[in-house]
N, C-alpha and C positions, 0 to 999 in steps of 0.2 A: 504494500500500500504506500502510494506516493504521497505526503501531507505539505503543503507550504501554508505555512503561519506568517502571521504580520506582526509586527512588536505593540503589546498593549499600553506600554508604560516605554519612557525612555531611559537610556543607558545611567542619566545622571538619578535618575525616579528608584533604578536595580538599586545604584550603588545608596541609597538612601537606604536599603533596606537591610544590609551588610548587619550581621549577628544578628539579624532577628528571625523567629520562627514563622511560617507560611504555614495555616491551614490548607487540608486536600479540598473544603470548599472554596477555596480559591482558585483554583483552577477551571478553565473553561472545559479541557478535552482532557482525561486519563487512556494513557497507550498500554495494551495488554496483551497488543496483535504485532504480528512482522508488521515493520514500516519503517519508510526513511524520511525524516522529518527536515525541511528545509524556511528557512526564514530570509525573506524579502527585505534586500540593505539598499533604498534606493535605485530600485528595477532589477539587481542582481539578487538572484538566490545561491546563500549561506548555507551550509551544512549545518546544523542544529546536531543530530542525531541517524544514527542507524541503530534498528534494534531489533532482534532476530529471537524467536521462543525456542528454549528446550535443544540449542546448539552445542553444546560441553556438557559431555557424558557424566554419567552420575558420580562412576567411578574418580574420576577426578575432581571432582566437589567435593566428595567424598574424603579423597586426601587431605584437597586443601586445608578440612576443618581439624584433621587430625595433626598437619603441620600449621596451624597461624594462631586456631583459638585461643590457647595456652598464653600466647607472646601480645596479642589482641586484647588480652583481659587486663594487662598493667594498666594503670591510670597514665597516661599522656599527661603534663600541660604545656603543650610547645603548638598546638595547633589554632589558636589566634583567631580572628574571625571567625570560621564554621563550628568554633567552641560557644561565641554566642559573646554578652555582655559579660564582662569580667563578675562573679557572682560568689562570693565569699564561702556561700555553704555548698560551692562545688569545686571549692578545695578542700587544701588540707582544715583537718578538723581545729589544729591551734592556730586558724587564721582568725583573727575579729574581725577587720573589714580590708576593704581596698582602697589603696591612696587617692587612684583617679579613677572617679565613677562616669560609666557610662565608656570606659574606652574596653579594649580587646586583652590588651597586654596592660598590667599594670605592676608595680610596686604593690607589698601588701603589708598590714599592721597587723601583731601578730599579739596574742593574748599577753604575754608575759609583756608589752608596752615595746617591742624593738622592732624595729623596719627591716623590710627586706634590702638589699641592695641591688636584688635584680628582678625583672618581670616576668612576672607567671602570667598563666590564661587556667578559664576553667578547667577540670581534669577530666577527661577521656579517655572512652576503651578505646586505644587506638596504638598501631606501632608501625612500623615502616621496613621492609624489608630488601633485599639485593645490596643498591648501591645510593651514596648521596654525596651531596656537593658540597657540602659545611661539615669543617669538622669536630671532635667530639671537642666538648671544651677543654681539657687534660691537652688538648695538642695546638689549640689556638697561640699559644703564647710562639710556637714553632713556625708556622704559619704565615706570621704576623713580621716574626724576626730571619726566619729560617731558609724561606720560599718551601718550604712544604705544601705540596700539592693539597689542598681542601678535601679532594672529593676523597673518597672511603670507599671500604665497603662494614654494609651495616651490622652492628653488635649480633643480630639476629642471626644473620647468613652468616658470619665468620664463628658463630659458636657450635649450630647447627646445619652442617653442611651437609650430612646425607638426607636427614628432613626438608634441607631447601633441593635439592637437586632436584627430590620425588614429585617435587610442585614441577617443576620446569616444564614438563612435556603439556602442562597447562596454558604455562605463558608464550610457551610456544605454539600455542593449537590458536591461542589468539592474535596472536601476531599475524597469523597466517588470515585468518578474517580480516583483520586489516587490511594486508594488504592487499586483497580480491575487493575489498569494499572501495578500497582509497588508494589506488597506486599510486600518484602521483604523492602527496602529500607523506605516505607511507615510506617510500624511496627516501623522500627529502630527510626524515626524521631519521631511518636507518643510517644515512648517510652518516650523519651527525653521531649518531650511536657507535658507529664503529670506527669513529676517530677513538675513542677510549676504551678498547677490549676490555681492558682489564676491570670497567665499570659499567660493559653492557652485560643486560642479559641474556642469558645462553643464544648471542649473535639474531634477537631481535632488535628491534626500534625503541627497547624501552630501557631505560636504566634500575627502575624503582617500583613498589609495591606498598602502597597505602592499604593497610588493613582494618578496618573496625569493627568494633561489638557491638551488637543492641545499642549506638548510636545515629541520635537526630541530630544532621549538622544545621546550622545557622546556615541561610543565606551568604555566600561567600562563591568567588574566585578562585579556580586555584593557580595564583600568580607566579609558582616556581616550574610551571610548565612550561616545555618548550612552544613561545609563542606560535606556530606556522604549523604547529601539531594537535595530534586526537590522542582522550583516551581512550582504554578499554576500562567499563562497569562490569563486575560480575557480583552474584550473593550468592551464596552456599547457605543454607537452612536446616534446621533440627527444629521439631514441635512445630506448633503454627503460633501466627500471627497475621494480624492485618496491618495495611498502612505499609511506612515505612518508603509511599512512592519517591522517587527522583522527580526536582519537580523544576520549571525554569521561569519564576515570576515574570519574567519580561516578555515569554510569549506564551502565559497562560498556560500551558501544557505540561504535562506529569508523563510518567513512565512509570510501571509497575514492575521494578525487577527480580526476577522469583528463581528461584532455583535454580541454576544451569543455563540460565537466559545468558545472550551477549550482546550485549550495548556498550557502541562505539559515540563518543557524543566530543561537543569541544567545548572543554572546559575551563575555557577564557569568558563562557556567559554565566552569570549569576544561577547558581543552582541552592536544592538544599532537600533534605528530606521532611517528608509530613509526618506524622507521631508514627509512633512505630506502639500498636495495642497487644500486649501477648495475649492470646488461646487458651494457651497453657503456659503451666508457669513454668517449667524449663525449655523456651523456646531458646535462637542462636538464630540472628541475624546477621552472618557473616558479610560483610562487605568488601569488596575490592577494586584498588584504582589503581591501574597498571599504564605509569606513563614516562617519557623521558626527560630528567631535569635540564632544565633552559642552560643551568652553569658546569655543568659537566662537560660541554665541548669545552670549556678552558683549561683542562687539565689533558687534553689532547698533547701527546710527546711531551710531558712532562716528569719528572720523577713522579715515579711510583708508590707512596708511601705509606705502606701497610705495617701491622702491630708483629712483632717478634721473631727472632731466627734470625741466619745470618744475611749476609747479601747480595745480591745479583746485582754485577754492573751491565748495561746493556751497549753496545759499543755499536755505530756503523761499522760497515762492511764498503771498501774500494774494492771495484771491479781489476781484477790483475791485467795485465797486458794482455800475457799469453798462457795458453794452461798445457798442460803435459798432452803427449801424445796418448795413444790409446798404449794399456801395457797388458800386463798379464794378472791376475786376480792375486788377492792374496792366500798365503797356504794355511787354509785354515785348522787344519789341528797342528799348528803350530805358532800359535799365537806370543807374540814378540813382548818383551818384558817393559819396552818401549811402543810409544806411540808408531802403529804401522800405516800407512795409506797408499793403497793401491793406487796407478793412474790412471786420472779421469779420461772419459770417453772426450768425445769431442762431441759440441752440440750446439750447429750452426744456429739451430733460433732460442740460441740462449738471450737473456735479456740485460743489457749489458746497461741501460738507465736504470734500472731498478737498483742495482749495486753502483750506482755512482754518487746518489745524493751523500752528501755531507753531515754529521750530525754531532755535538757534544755528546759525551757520555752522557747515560741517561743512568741512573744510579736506583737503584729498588731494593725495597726491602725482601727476604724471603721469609715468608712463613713461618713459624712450627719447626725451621731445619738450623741444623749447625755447622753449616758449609758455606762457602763461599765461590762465585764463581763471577768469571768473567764472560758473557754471551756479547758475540759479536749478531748485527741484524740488520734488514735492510728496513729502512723506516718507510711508514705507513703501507707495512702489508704486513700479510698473516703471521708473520717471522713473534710478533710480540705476544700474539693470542694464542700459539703454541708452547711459549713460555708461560703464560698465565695457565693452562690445561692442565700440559705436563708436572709443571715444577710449583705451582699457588697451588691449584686446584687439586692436584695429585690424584689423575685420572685413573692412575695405571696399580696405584695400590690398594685399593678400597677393600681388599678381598684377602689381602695378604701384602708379606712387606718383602723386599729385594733384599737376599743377604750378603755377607761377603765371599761366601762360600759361593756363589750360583756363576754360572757360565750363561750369558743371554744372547740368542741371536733377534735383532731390531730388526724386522721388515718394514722398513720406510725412514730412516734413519732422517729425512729432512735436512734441518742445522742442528741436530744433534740433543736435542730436550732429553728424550728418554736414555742415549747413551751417557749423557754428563748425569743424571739422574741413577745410573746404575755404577757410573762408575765413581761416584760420593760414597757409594754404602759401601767400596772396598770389592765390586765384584767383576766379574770380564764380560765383556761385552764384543760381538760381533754387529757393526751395523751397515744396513743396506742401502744405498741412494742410488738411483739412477741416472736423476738429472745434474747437469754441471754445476748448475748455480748453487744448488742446495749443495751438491758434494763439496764444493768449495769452502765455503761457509763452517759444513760440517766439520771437515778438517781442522781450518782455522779454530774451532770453539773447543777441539778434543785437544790437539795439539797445544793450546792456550793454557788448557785447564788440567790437564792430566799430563805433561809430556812423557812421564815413566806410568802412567795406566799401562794397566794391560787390555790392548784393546787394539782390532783389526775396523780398515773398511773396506768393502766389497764395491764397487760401484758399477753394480747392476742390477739389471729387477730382474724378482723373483718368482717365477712361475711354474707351473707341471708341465712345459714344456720343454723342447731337446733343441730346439732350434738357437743359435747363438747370438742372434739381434732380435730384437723386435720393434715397434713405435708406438712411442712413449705420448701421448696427447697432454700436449701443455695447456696449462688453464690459459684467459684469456684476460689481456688487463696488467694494471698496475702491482693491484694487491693482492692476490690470491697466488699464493707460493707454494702450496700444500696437499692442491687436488689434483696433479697431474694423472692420467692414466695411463693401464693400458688398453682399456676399452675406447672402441672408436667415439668422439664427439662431436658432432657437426659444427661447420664453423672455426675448432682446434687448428691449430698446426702442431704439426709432427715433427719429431728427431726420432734416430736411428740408435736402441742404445745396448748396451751389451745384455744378453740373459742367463740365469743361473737357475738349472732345476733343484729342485725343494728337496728331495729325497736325498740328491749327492750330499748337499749343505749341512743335513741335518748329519746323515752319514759320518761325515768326513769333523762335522763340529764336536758332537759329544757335548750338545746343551741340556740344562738342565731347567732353561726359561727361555718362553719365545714371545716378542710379542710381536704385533701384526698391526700395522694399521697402511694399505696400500689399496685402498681407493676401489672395494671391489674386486681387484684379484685374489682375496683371501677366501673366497666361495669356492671357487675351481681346487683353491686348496686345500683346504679345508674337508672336501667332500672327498679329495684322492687319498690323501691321506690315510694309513690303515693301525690300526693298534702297536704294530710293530714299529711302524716310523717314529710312534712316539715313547721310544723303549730310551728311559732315564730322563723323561721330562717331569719333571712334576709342579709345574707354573706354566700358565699359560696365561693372558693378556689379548684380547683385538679387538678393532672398531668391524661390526659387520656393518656392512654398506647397503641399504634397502633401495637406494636410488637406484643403485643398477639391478638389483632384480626385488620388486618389491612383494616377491612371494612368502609371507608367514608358511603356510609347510615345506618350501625349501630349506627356508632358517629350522624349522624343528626338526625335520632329518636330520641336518648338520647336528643338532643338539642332542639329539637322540645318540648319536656316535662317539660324540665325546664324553656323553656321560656312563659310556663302557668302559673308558681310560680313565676320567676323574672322577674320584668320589665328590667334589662341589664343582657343579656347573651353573653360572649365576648370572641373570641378565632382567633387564628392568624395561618396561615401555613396551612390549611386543604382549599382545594378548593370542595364546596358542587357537584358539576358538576359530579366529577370524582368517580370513585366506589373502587379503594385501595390507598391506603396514601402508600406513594412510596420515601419520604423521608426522611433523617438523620438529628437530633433522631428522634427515631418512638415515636415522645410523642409531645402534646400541652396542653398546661395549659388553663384552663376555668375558666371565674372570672363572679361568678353572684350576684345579688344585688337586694333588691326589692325596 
């Protein structure tokens, strides 16, 4: 249903109404049905809203209430307007009154006769979750003095990280209605988004997650939105209730958002919710506002600066003159006590601007770890967001940890994330790269950081085939460093590059941990592969690829076979039931063990 609305009140008439509450008889029209709601700005029609019934599965509502409620239920007071008039008995209980009546944010007088020295707002169920632009106050003094990057990632996601992950395939399903609903404006905001990997969301348009309990917001703005952008609304429910519409005083019209509904709206127009009545008394009114903070593109190639561990320095990378001829592989059960590197192929449509920009060291904190590493990278491409995966996010151990004891052979070795990654914990490492630019790079960051590692590189892909080349399909563009294949892509250009069957490698390696992440070709492998090939493995690691075959009982085959070899075969986001894998990324990671 198509709706254009006319404005009933003017933009200065909204703002008059900032922290105050709107009854639903206010409203002219309540929306309950698919429709896309548009408002007339002087002959042009505005997007208001899109809003779509019963689009995001239960199942994932389902989660979301089991990861946000908990963290939802703290009292907020940082939320300012949509918390309503500053109101004494919706703080803390030893406040007497408020210094300045009638504003949002005030000073408060507290019983025992003493002043605050800073300003509160009413208290709310409310928290924020992923990523944000302002930092905690503990770190403002750095900030101010330091040039410490502002943005973060938030208290929530960095304490709770396999509960946040479990949300993702959420934020991701909505992303994807955006951008079918809105491409153009969607683009513009991703764009912006992934200026700062390390502060988007699993590589959508949004940085952040506003969450609420059984709260009515005030009439309000939400002004640290990316102005040129939309959000996503969703609500998650337990018990009933009524009310609780999204409502837009300025053009009369509400929205009823219920259960697994998804509404895209822009929320730069004055919004607010109408009373929210419980049913029952343990009802849960989950709400959520998933959108990109307007100050997070300024921490774009910035230092990184996150809470604890040692540090990653992140270095450009200069394109060399000239690179080695094509040589002979390395001899892999004989891995050198010293950094070894095979020589690189030759690969005419290597990208030779991408490694030439110039860049200060960029300086980052690491996690949780007690290592130190120097990462060279080419700036503004994927080179930063495999360090965030790999070595922040710690994709590769969720399941089990790298020891010093283990021998790993890396299928997709890249710039080398997961070989520096294995070879901190003391262990050896074989890694595989095909293309020049990455092998380059690769080397550079092993040889940088390990020069007495023990550790080989192969440079070639790895396949169940006998044949000695094959073509390699390079991604297309500036920034994408990490998806080449060997599956054909229309549109790609091709190099010619060296290949290694699966069986000799594993054969001739005597590993004892494999991990896999090469764009799709790990299927063919995967599926050749026999119980014997994997005699003395007992770690396993890889991304399966659903974009190149997006069949769920291919993948359970696959699963079915390995879990004849590993006692844990462990994978998240694939429901066994259904027959195509239908959601954003088309990839799950498989962690098995024996």
């Amino acid at each position: 249903m198509n709706i254009v609305v006319d404005p009933i009140i003017t933009t200065d008439e909204a703002k008059a109404m900032e922290g105050t509450y709107i009854p639903a008889s206010y409203y002219k029209r309540i929306i309950n049905t698919d429709a896309d709601v548009y408002w007339n700005d002087n002959g042009q029609q505005r997007l208001l809203l899109h809003f779509r019934k019963k689009t995001i599965p239960d199942e994932m509502m389902n989660t979301a209430i089991k990861v946000f409620k908990k963290e939802a239920s703290k009292a907020s007071s940082l939320r300012g307007v949509a918390g309503g008039v500053a109101d004494p008995t919706k703080m803390s209980q030893n406040v007497d009154h408020v210094v300045s009546k009638g504003k949002f944010r005030t000073r408060v007088a507290f019983k025992d006769g003493t002043v605050s020295n800073y300003y509160v707002s009413n208290k709310v169920n409310s928290a924020i979750a992923g990523y944000f632009d302002k930092p905690k106050v503990l770190d403002k003094h750095e900030v101010l003095t330091k040039g410490m990057v502002p943005c973060r990632t938030t208290v929530f996601t960095e304490k709770n990280t396999e509960a946040w992950e479990s949300a993702l395939p959420m934020l991701n399903l909505v992303d994807t209605y955006y951008k079918q609903m809105e491409p153009d404006t969607h683009q513009a905001q991703h764009k912006l988004a992934s200026l700062t990997p390390n502060f988007q969301i699993a590589r959508t348009a949004f940085s952040t997650v506003t969450v609420n309990l059984n709260w009515r917001t005030a009439v309000h703005v939400d002004a640290g939105d990316f102005k040129n952008g939309y959000s996503v609304v969703m609500v998650a429910e337990e018990g009933k209730y009524k009310g609780g519409y999204l409502g837009f005083p300025r053009f009369g019209v509400c929205v009823d958002v219920r259960h697994g509904d998804f509404l895209l709206i822009d929320p730069h127009q004055h919004h607010a919710n109408t009373e929210i009545i419980p049913v029952t008394p343990d009802y849960t009114r989950l709400s959520f506002v998933v959108y990109y903070r307007e100050n997070m593109q300024k921490c774009a190639m910035q230092p990184l600066q996150q809470q604890g561990g040692g540090k990653i320095k992140i270095k450009p990378v200069i394109k060399p003159k000239q690179k080695a001829q094509i040589g002979q592989t390395a001899q892999i059960g004989q891995t050198a006590q010293t950094g070894q590197t095979a020589q690189t192929a030759p690969n005419e449509a290597s990208n030779a601007s991408a490694l030439s920009h110039a860049l200060d060291l960029v300086p980052a904190v690491f996690p949780k770890r007690d290592i130190n590493l120097n990462i060279f990278i080419r700036p503004d491409t994927t080179d930063i967001k495999v360090i965030q995966e790999v070595l922040n996010q710690n994709v590769y151990e969720k399941k089990f940890k790298i020891d010093a004891t283990d021998k790993w052979l890396d299928l997709g070795g890249n710039i080398g994330t997961f070989a520096l990654l294995a070879l901190s914990r003391g262990a050896e490492v074989v890694t595989c790269e095909p293309e020049s630019d990455n092998l380059y790079i690769l080397d550079k960051n092993l040889t940088h950081n390990f020069p007495n590692g023990k550790w080989d590189i192969i440079p070639a892909a790895i396949t169940v085939d006998e044949q000695e080349t094959l073509d390699l399909y390079l991604c297309k563009g500036e920034y994408n460093k990490y998806r080449h294949t060997i599956f054909p892509k229309r549109g790609r250009s091709t190099v010619k590059v060296k290949n290694m069957n699966i069986r000799k490698l594993l054969k001739a390696g005597k590993f004892n941990g494999i991990k896999i992440d090469i764009e799709g070709a790990e299927i063919p492998i995967l599926e050749s592969l026999t119980e014997k090939d994997y005699d003395g493995v007992t770690k396993m690691v890889f991304e399966y690829s659903f974009d190149v075959d997006d069949s769920i009982p291919r993948f359970m085959n696959i699963i079915r076979k390995l879990k004849k070899v590993f006692s844990m075969v462990h994978f998240t986001k694939v429901k066994p039931e259904e027959l195509h894998y239908t959601y954003f990324p088309a990839m799950t990671i498989v962690y098995c063990s024996r």
